[in-house]
C-alpha positions in Angstrom: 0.0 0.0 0.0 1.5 3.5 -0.7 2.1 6.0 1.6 -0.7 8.2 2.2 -0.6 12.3 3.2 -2.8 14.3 5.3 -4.0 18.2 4.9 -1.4 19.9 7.0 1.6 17.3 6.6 4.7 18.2 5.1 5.8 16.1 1.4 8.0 13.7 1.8 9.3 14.4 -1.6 8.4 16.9 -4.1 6.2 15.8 -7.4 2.7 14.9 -8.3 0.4 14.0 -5.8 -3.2 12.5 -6.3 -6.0 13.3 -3.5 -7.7 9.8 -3.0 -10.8 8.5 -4.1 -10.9 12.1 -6.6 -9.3 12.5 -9.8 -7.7 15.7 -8.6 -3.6 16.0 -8.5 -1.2 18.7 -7.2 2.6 19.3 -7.9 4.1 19.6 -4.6 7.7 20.7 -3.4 9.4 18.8 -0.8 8.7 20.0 2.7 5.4 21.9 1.1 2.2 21.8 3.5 0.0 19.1 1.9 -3.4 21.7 1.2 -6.9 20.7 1.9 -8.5 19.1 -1.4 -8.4 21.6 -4.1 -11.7 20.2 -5.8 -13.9 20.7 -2.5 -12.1 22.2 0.0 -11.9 19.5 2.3 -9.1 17.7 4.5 -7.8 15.5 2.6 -5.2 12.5 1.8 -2.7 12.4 -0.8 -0.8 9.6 -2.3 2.2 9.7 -4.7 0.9 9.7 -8.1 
C-alpha cells in the first residue's frame, strides 16, 4: 500500500500527488504543506501519483 498524506503534513518528496478516491492532483515541493483538497475544499489524503 503507498504511503498516504494528510492536509497539514509536510511532502516527503516533491512531485505529483493524487487526493484519493478524486481524480484531482497537485505538484508539490518537498517540505510543502499538503493543502486541503483543491476540488472541495476539504481535509484531505494524498498519495504519490
Amino acid at each position: 500500500m503507498a504511503d498516504t498524506h494528510k492536509t497539514g503534513e509536510k511532502a516527503p518528496q516533491s512531485g505529483t500527488y493524487k487526493v484519493q478516491n478524486e481524480d484531482t492532483e497537485i505538484q508539490i515541493q518537498k517540505g510543502g504543506q499538503f493543502p486541503p483538497s483543491p476540488s472541495s475544499g476539504e481535509a484531505a489524503n494524498y498519495v504519490k501519483a
